[in-house]
C-alpha positions in Angstrom: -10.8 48.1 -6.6 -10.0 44.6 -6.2 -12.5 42.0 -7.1 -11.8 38.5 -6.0 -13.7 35.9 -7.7 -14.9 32.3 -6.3 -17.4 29.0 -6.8 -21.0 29.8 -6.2 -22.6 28.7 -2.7 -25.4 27.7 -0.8 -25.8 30.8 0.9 -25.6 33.0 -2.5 -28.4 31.2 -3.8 -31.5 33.8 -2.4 -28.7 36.5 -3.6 -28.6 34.9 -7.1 -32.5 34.4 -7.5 -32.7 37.8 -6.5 -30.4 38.5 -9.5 -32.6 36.6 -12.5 -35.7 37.7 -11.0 -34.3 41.5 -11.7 -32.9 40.4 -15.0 -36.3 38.6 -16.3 -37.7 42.0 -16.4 -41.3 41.2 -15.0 -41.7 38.1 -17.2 -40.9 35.7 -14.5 -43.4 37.5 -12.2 -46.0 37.1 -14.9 -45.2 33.3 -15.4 -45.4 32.5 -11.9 -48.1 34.7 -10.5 -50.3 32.1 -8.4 -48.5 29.4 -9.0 -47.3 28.3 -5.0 -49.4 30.4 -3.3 -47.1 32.5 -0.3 -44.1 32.8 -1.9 -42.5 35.1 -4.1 -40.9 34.9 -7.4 -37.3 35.2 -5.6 -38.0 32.0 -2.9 -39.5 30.1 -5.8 -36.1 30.6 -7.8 -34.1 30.1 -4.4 -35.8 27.1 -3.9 -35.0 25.7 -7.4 -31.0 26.9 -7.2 -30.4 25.1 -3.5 -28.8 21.9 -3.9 -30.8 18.9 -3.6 -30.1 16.1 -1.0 -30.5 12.9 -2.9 -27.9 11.7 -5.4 -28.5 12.9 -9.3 -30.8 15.3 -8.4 -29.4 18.5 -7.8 -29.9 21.9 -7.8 -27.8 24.2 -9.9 -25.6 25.5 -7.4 -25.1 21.8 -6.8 
């Protein structure tokens, strides 16, 4: 097997949402249940993790 490792990206971040959202177990569904009506858990973690546009205020994959 050969695993090649690299930097995050923009495109990974839905991926990567998808990721902590399995790892939270439910509790991130129970905290955000309602919250922003029409979306999901997954495209309210994508959202956070895209990189912002304006200086200083980035996402995490930034």
């Amino acid at each position: 097997m050969n695993i090649k490792y690299r930097d995050a990206q923009k495109k990974d971040c839905s991926k990567v949402a998808e990721y902590i959202n399995y790892a939270s177990d439910g509790v991130l569904d129970f905290l955000f249940e309602g919250t922003v009506g029409g979306m999901t858990v997954t495209q309210i973690l994508t959202h956070g993790l895209l990189p912002k546009t304006k200086p200083g205020r980035g996402g995490a994959l930034a």
